[in-house]
C-alpha positions in Angstrom: -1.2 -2.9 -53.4 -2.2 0.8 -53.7 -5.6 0.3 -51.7 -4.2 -1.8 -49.2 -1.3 0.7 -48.0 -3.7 3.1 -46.1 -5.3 -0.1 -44.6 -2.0 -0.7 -42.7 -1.3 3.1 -42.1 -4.8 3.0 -40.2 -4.1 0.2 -38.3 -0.8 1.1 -37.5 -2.1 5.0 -36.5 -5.1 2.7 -34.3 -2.3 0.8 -32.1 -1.4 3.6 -30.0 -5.4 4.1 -29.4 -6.2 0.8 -28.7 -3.1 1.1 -25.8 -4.4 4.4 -24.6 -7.9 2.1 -23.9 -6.3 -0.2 -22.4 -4.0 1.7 -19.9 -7.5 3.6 -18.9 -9.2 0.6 -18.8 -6.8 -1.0 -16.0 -6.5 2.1 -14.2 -10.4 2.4 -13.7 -10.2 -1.6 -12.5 -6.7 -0.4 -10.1 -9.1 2.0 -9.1 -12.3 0.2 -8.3 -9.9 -2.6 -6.5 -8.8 0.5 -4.4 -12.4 1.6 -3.4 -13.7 -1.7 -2.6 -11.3 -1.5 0.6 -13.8 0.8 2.3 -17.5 -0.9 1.4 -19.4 -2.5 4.2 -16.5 -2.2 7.0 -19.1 -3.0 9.1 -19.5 -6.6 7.8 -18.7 -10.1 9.2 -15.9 -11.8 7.8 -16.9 -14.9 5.4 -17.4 -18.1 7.0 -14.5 -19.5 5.0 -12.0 -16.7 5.9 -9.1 -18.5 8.5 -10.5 -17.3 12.4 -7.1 -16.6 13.1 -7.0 -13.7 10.6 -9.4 -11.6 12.1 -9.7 -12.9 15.5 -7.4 -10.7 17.5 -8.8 -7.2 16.0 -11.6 -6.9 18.8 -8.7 -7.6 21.5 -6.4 -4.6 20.0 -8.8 -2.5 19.0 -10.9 -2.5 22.4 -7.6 -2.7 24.2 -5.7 1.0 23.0 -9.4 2.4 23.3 -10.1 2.0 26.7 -6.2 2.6 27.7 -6.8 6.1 26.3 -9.8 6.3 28.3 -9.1 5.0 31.8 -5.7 4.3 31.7 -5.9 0.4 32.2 -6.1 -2.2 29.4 -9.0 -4.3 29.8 -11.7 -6.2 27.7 -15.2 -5.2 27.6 -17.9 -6.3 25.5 -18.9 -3.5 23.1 -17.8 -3.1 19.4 -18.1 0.9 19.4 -15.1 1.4 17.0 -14.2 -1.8 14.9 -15.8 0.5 11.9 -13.2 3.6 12.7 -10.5 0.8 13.4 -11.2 -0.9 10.5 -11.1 2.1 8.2 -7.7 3.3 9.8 -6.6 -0.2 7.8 -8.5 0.2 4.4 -6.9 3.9 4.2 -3.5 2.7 4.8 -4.1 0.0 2.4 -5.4 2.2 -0.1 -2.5 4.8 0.6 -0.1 2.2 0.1 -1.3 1.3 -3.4 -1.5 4.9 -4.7 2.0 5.7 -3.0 3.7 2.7 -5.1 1.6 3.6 -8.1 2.8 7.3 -8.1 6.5 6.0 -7.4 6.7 3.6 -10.1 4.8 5.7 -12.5 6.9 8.8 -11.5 10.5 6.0 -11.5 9.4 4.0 -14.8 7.6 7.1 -16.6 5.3 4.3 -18.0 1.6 3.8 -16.0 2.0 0.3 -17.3 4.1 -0.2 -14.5 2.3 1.3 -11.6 -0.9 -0.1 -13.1 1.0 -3.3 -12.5 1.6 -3.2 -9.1 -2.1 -2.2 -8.2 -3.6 -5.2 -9.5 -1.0 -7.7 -8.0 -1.1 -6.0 -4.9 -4.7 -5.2 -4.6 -5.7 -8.5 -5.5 -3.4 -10.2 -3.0 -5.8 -12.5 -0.4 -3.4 -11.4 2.9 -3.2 -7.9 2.0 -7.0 -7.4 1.1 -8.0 -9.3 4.4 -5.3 -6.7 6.5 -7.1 -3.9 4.6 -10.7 -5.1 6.1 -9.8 -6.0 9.9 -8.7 -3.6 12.5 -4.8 -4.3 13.0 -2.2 -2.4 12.6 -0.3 -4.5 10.2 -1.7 -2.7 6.7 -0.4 0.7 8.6 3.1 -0.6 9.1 3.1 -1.0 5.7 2.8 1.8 4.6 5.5 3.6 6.6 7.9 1.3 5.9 6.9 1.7 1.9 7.3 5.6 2.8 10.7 4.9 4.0 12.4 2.7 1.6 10.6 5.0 -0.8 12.3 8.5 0.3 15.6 6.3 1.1 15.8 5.7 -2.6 14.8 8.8 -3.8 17.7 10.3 -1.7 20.3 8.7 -3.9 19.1 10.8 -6.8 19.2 14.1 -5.3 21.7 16.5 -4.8 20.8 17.2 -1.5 20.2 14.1 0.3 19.9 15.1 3.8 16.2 16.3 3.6 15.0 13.3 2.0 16.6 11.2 4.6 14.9 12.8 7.2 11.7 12.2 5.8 12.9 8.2 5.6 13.8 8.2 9.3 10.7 9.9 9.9 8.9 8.0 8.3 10.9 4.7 9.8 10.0 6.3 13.4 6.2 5.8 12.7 6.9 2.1 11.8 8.2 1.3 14.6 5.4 3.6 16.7 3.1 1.7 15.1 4.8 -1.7 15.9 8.0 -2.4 17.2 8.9 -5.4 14.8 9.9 -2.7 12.3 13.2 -2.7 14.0 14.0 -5.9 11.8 13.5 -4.5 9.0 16.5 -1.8 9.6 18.9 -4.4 8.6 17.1 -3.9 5.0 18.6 -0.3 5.0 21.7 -1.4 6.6 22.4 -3.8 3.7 21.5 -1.6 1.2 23.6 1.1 2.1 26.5 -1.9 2.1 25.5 -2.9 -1.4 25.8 0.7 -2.8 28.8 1.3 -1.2 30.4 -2.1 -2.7 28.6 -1.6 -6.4 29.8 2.2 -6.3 
């Protein structure tokens, strides 16, 4: 019995080690899902990716450039800026992952969590294709996760007005970015009901 006590000490002292590998281990993989957003923008969708998914980028894309430039939206048949387009996406996909992560890590105090939500979320077949194609959709995203994400904090604040600014700022560039985030104001609309009722 004596010589087998400091066998289970050690492995009881290794456990929060072997965690502390772990944790680091998924955050390099969160991370390296992150990065892979922005390699080869310049690259042809698979032939097995849906056509509908990544049809309509030329179209917008060619559409808000040459409205800034002559004043008229028109089609042409140049691909100038799918790249710059495209990478407008992958850094509001990649925004959007670390914002969660820092809010759940920051809301949980555990990295388990945030780690978590990288992995489902960067791994997720619609929201890895948004990231690669020039649309708007991936940047919609991440104002509205701005938005509900200041709205929250507000109720844990003393002074909630600020943070509620930054909400409805940040609620103003959804809807700049595409007008369907109006929908989603019935989201903050119903939570505000909830609180009230629950409180």
């Amino acid at each position: 019995e004596e010589l087998r006590a400091p066998r289970r000490d050690r492995g009881r002292s290794d456990a929060p080690a072997v965690v502390r590998r772990g944790t680091v281990l998924l955050l390099l993989i969160a991370l390296a899902l992150t990065a892979v957003r922005f390699v080869r923008l310049d690259a042809d969708p698979p032939v097995t990716k849906r056509m509908g998914d990544v049809a309509n980028e030329g179209y917008w894309l060619h559409n808000a450039r040459l409205k800034a430039l002559t004043g008229h939206f028109q089609r042409d048949h140049f691909n100038q800026a799918l790249v710059t387009g495209r990478f407008v996406a992958a850094l509001s996909g990649g925004l959007t992952l670390l914002l969660g992560f820092v809010f759940l890590w920051r809301g949980r105090h555990d990295v388990r969590w945030a780690i978590t939500y990288v992995l489902l979320l960067a791994v997720n077949d619609l929201f890895f294709a948004y990231n690669r194609i020039a649309l708007v959709e991936t940047t919609l995203a991440l104002f509205l996760l701005a938005s509900f994400i200041a709205f929250a904090a507000a109720y844990q604040t003393a002074r909630p007005g600020s943070v509620l600014f930054v909400s409805g700022v940040c609620f103003g560039l959804a809807l700049l970015v595409k007008f369907t985030a109006l929908y989603i104001a019935l989201s903050f609309v119903a939570a505000v009901l909830i609180e009230r009722a629950v409180g």
